[in-house]
LUMDOZA-294331 format. One record per atom (N, C-alpha, C): atom name; residue number from 1; z, y negated, x; residue in three letters. Coordinates in nm, 2 decimals, m for minus. Layout:
residues N
+-------+-----+--------+--------+--------+--------+
! atome ! num !     c3 !     c2 !     c1 ! residu !
+-------+-----+--------+--------+--------+--------+
!    CA ! NUM !      Z !      Y !      X !    ala !
...
+-------+-----+--------+--------+--------+--------+
***
This chain:
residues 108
+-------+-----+--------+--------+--------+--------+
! atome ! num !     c3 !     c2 !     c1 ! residu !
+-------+-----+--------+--------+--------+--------+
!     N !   1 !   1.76 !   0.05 !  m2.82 !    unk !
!    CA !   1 !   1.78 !  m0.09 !  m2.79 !    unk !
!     C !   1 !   1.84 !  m0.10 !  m2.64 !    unk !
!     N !   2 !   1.92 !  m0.02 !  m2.64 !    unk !
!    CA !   2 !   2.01 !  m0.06 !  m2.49 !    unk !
!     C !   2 !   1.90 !  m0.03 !  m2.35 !    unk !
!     N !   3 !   1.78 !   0.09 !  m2.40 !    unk !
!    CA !   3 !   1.67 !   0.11 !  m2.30 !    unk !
!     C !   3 !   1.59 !   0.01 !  m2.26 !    unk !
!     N !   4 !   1.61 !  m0.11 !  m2.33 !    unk !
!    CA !   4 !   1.50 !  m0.18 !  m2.31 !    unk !
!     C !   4 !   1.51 !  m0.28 !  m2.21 !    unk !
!     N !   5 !   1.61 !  m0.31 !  m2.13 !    unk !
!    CA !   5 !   1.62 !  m0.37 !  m2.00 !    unk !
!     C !   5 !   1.61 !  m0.30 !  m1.90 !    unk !
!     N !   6 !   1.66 !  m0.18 !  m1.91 !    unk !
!    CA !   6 !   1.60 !  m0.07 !  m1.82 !    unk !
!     C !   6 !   1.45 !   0.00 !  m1.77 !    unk !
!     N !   7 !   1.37 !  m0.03 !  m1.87 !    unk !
!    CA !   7 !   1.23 !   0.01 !  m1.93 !    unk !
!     C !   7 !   1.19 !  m0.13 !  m1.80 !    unk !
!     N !   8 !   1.22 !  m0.28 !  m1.86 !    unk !
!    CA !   8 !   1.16 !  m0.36 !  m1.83 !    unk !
!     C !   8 !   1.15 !  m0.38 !  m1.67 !    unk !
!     N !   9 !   1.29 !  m0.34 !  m1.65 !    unk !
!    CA !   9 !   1.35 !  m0.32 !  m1.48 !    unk !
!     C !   9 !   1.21 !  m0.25 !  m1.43 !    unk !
!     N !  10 !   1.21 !  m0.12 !  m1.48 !    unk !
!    CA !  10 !   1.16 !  m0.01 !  m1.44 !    unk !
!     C !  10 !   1.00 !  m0.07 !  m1.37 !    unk !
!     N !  11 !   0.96 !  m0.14 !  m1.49 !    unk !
!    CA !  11 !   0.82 !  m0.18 !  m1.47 !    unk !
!     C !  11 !   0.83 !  m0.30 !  m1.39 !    unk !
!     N !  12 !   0.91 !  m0.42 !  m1.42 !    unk !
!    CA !  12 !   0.90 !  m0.51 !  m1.28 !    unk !
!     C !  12 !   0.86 !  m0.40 !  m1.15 !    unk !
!     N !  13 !   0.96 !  m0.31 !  m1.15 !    unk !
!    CA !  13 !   1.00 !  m0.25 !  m0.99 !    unk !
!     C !  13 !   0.84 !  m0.15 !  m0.98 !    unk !
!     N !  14 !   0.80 !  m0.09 !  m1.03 !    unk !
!    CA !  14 !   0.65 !  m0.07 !  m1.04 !    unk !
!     C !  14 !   0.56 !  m0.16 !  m1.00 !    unk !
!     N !  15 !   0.53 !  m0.29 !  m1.11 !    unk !
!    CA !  15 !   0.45 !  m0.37 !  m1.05 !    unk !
!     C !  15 !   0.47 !  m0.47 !  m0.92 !    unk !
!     N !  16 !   0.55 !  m0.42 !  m0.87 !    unk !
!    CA !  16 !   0.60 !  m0.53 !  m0.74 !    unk !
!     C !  16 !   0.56 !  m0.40 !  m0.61 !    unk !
!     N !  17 !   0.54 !  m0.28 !  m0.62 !    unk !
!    CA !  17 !   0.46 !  m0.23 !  m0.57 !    unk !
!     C !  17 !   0.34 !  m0.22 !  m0.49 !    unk !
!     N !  18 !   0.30 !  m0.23 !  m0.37 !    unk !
!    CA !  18 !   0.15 !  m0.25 !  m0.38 !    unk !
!     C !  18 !   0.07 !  m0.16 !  m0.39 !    unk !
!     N !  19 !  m0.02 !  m0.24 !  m0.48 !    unk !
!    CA !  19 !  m0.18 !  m0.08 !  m0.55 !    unk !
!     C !  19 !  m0.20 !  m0.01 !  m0.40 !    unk !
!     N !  20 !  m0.20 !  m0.08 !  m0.27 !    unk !
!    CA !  20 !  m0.23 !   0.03 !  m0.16 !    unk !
!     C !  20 !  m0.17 !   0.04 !  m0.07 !    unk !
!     N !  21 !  m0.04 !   0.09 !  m0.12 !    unk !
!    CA !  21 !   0.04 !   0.15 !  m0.03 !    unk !
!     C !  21 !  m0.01 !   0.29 !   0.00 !    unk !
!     N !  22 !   0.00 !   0.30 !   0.16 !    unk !
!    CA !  22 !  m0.04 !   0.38 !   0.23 !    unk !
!     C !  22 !  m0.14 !   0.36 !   0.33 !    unk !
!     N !  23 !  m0.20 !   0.25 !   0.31 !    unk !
!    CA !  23 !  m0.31 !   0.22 !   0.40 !    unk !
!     C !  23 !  m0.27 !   0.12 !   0.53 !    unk !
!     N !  24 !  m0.32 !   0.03 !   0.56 !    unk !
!    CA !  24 !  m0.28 !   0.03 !   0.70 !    unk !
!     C !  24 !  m0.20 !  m0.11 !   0.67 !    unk !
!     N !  25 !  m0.19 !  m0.16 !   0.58 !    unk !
!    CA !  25 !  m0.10 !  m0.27 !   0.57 !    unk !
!     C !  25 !   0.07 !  m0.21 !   0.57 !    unk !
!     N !  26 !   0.09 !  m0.08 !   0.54 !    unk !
!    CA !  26 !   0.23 !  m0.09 !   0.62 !    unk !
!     C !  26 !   0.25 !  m0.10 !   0.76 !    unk !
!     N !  27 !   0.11 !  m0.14 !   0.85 !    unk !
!    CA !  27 !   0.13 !  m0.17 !   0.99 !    unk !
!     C !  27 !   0.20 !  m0.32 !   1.01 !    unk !
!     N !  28 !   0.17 !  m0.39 !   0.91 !    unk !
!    CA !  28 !   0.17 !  m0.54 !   0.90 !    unk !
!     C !  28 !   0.28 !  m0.57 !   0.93 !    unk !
!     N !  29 !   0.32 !  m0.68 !   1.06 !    unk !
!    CA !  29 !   0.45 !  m0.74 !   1.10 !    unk !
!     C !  29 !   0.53 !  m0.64 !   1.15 !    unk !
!     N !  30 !   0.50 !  m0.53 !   1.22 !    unk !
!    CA !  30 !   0.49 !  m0.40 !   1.31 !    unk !
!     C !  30 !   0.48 !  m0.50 !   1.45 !    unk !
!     N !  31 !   0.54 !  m0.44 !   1.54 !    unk !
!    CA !  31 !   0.49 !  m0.43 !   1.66 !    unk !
!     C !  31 !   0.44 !  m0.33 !   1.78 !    unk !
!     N !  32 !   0.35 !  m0.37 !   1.85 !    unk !
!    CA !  32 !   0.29 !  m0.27 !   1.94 !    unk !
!     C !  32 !   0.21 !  m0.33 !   2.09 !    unk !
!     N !  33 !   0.17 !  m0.21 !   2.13 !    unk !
!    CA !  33 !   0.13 !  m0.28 !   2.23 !    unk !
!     C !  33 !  m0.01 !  m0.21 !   2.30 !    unk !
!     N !  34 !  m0.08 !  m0.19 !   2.40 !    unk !
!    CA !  34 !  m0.18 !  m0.12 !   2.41 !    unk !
!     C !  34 !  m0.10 !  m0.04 !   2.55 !    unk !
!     N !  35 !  m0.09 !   0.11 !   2.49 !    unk !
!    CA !  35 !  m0.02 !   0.20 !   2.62 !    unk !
!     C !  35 !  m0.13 !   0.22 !   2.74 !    unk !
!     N !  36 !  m0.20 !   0.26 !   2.70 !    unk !
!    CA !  36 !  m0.32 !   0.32 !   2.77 !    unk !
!     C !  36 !  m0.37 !   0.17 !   2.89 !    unk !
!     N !  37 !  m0.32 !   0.06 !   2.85 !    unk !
!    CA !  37 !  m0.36 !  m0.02 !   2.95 !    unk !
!     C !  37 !  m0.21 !  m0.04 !   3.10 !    unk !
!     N !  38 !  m0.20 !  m0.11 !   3.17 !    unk !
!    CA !  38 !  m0.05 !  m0.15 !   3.25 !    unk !
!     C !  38 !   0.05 !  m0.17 !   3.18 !    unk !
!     N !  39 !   0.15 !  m0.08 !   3.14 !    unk !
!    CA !  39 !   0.27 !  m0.12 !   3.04 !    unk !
!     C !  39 !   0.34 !  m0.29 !   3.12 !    unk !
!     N !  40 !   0.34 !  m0.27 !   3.23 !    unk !
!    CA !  40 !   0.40 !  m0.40 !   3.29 !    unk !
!     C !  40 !   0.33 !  m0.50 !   3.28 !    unk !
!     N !  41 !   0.20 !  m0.52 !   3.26 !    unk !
!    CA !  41 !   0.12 !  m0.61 !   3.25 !    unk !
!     C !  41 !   0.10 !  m0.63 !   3.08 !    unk !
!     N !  42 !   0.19 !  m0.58 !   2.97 !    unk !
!    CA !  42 !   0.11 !  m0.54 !   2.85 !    unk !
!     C !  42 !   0.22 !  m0.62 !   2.79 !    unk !
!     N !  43 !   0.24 !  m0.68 !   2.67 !    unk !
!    CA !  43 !   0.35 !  m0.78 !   2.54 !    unk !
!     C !  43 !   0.33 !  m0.70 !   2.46 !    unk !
!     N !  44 !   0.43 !  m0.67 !   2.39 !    unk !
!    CA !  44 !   0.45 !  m0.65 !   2.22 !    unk !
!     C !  44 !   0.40 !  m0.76 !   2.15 !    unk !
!     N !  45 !   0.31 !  m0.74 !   2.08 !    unk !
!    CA !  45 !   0.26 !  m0.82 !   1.95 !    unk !
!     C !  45 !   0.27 !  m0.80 !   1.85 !    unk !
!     N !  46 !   0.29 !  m0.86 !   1.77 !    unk !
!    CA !  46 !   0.29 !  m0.85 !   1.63 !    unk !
!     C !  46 !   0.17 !  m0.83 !   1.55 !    unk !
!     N !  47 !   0.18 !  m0.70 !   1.42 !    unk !
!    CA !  47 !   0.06 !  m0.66 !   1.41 !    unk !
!     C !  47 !   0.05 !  m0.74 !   1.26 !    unk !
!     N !  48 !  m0.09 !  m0.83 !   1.31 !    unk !
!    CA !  48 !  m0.11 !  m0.96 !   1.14 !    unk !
!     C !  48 !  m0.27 !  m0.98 !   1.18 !    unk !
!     N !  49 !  m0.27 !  m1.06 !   1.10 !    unk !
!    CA !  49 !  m0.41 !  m1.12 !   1.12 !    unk !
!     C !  49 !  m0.56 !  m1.05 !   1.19 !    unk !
!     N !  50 !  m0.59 !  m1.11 !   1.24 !    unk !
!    CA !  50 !  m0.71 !  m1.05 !   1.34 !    unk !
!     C !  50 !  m0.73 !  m0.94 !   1.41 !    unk !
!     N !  51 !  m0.59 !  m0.88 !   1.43 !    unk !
!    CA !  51 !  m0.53 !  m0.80 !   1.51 !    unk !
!     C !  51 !  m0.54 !  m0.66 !   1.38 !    unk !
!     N !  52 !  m0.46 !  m0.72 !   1.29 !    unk !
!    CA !  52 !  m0.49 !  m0.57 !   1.17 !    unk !
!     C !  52 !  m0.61 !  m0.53 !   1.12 !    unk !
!     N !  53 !  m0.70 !  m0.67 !   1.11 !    unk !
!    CA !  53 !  m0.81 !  m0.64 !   1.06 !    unk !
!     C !  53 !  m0.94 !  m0.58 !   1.15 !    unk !
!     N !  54 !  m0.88 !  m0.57 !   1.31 !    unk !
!    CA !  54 !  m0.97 !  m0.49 !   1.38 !    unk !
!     C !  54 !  m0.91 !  m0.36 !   1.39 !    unk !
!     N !  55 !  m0.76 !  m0.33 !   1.39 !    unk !
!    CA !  55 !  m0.74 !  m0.15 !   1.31 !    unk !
!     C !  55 !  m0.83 !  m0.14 !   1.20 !    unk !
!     N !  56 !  m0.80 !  m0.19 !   1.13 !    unk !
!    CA !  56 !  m0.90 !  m0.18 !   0.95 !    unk !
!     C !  56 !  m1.03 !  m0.13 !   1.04 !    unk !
!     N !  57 !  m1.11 !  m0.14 !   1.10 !    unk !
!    CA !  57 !  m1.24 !  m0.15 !   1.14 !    unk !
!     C !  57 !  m1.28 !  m0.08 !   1.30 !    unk !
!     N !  58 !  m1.22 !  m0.09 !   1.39 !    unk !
!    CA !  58 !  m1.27 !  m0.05 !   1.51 !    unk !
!     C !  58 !  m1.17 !   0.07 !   1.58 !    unk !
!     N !  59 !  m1.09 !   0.10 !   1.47 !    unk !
!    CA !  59 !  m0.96 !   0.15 !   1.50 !    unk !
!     C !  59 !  m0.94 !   0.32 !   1.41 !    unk !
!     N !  60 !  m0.92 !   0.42 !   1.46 !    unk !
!    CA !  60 !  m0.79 !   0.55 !   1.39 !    unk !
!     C !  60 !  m0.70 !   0.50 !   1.39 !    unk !
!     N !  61 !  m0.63 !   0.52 !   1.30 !    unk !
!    CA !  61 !  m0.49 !   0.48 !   1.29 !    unk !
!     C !  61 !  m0.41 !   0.59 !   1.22 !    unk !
!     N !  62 !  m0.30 !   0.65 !   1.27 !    unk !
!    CA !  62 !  m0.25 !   0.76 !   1.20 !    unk !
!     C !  62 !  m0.09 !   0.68 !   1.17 !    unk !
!     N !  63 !  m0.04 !   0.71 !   1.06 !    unk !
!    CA !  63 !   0.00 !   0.66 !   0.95 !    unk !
!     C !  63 !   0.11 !   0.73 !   0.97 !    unk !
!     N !  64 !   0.12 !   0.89 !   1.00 !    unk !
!    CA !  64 !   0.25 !   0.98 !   1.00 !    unk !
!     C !  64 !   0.31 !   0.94 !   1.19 !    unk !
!     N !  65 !   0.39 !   0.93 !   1.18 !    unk !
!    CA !  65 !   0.54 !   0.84 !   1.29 !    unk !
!     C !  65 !   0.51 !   0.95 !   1.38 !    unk !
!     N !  66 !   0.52 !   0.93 !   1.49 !    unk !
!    CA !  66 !   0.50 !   1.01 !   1.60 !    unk !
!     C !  66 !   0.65 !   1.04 !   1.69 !    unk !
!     N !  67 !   0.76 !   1.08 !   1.75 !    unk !
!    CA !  67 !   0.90 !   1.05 !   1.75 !    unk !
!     C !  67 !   0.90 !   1.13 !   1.88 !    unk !
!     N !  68 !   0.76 !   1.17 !   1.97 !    unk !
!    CA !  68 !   0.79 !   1.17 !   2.10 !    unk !
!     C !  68 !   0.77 !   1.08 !   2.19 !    unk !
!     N !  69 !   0.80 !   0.96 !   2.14 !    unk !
!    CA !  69 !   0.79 !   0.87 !   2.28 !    unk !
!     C !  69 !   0.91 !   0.83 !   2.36 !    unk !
!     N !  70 !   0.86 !   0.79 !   2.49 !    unk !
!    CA !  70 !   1.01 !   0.79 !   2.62 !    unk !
!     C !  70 !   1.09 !   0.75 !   2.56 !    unk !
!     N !  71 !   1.11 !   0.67 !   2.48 !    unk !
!    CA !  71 !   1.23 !   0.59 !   2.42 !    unk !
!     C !  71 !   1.28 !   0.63 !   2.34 !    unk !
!     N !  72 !   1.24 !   0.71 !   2.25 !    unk !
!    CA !  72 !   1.28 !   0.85 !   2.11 !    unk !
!     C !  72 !   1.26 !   0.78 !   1.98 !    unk !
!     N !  73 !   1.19 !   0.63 !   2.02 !    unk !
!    CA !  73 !   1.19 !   0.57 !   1.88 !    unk !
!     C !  73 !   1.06 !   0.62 !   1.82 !    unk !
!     N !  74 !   1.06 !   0.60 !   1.67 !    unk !
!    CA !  74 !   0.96 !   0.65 !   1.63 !    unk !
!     C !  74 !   0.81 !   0.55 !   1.62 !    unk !
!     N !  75 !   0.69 !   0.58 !   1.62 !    unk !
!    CA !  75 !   0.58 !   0.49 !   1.65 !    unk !
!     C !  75 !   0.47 !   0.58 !   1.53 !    unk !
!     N !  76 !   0.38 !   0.47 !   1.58 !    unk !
!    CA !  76 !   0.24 !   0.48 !   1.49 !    unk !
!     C !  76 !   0.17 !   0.48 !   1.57 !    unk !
!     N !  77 !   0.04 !   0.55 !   1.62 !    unk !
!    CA !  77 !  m0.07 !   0.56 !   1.71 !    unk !
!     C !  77 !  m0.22 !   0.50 !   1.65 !    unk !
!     N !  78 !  m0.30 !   0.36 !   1.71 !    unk !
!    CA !  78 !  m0.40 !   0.32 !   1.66 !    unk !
!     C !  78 !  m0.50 !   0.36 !   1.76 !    unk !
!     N !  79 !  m0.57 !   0.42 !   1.76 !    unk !
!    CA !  79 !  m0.67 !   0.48 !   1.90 !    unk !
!     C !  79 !  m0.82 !   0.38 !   1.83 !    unk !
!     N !  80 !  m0.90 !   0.33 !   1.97 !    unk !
!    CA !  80 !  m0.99 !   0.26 !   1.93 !    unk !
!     C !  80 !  m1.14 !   0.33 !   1.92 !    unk !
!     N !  81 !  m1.23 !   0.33 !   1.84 !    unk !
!    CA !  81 !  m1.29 !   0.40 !   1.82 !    unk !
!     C !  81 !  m1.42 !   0.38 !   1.93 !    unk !
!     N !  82 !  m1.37 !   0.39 !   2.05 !    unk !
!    CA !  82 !  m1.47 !   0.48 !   2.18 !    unk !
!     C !  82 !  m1.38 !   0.48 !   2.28 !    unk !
!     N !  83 !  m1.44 !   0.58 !   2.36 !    unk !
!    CA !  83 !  m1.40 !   0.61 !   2.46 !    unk !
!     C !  83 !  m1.35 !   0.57 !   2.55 !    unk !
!     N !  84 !  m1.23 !   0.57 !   2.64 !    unk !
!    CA !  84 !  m1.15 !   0.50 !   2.71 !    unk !
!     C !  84 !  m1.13 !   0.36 !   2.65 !    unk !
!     N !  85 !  m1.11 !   0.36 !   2.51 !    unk !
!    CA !  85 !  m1.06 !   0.27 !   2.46 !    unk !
!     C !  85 !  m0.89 !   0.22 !   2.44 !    unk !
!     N !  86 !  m0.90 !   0.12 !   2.38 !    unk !
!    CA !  86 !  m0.75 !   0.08 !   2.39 !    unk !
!     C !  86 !  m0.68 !   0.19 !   2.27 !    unk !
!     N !  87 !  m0.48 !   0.21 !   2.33 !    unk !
!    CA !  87 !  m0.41 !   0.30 !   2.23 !    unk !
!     C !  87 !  m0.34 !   0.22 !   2.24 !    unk !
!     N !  88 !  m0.29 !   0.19 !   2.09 !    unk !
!    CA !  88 !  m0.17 !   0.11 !   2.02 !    unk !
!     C !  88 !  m0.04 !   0.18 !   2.00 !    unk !
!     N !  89 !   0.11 !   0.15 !   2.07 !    unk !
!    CA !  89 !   0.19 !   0.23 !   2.01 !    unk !
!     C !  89 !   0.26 !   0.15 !   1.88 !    unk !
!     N !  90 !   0.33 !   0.17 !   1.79 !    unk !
!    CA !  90 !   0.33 !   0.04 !   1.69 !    unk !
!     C !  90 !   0.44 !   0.09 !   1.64 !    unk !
!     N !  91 !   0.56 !   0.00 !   1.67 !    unk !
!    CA !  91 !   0.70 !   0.01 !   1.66 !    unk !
!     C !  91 !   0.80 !  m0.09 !   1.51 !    unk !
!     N !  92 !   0.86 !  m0.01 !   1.47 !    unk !
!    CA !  92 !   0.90 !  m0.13 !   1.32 !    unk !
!     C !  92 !   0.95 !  m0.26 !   1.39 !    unk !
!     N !  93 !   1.00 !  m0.25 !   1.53 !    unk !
!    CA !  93 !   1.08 !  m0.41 !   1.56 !    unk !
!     C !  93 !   1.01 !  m0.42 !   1.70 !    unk !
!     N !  94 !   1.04 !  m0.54 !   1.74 !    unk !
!    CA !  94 !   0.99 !  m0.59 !   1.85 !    unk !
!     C !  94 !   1.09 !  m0.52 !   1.95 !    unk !
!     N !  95 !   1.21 !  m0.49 !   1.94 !    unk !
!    CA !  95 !   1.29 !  m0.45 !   2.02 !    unk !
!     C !  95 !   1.26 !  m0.30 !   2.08 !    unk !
!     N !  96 !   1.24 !  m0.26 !   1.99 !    unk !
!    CA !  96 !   1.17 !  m0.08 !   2.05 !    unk !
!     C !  96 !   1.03 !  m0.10 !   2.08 !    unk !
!     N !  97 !   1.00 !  m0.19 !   2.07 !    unk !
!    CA !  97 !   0.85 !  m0.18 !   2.12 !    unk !
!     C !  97 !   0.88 !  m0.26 !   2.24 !    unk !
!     N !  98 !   0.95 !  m0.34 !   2.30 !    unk !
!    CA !  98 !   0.93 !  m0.36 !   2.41 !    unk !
!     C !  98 !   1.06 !  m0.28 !   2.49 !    unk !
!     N !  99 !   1.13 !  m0.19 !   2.48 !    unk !
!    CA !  99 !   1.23 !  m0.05 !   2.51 !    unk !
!     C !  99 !   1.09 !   0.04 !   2.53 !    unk !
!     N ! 100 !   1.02 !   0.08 !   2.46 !    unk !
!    CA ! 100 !   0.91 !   0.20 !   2.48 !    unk !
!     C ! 100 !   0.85 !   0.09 !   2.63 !    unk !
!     N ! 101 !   0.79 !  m0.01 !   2.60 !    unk !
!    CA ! 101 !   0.73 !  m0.13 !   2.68 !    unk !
!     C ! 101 !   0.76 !  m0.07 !   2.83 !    unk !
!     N ! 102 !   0.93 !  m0.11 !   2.85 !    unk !
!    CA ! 102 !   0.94 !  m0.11 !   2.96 !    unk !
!     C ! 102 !   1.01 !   0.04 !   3.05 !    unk !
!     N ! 103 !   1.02 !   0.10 !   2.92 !    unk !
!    CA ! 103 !   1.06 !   0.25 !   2.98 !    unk !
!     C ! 103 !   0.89 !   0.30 !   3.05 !    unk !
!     N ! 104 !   0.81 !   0.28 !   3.00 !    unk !
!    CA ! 104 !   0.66 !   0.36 !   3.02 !    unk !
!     C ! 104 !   0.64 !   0.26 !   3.18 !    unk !
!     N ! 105 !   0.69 !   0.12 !   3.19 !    unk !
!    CA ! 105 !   0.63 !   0.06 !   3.31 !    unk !
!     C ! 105 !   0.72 !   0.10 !   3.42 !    unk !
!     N ! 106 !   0.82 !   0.17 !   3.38 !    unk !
!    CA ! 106 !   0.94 !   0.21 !   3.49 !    unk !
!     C ! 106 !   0.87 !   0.35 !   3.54 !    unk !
!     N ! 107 !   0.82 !   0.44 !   3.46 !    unk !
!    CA ! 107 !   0.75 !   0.56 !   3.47 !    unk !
!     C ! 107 !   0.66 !   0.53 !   3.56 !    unk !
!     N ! 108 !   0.61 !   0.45 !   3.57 !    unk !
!    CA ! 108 !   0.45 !   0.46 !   3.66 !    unk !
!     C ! 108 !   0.49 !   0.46 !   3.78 !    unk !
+-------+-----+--------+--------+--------+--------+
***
């Protein structure tokens, strides 16, 4: 008897889950920016809408955190799929994404 709020817990916290974790909606409400173009000329955006559903589609996207960038924070890499296409660095906050931002436009 006493298992059975625990049980129930258990399965809330399961179903609150999502069926596809691991795919590119943990980019969602991420921020990033496109490195490969003028870091000074470039904004952190927020990754939603239009923007995720062209990773979904015209995009690599690698999933495992990359933790050498100038700024030491850790990122996600979206490469677009042709050549001298745009690269996304994709930061959990707006604040390291525009720290990577402006460390890479001081570099140039």
């Amino acid at each position: 008897m006493r298992k059975t709020p625990f049980c129930l817990a258990f399965i809330l916290f399961l179903s609150a889950v999502p069926a596809n974790a691991g795919t590119l909606d943990v980019l969602q409400g991420k921020f990033g920016f496109n490195w490969n173009a003028n870091p000074a000329r470039e904004k952190c955006v927020k990754i939603e809408g239009p923007l995720l559903a062209t990773f979904e589609t015209k995009y690599k996207c690698d999933l495992t955190a990359i933790s050498n960038t100038s700024s030491g924070a850790s990122a996600h890499v979206c490469t677009e799929n042709k050549k001298d296409g745009k690269e996304y660095l994709i930061f959990d906050t707006f604040r390291a994404c525009d720290r990577e931002r402006k460390d890479q436009a001081a570099n140039e």
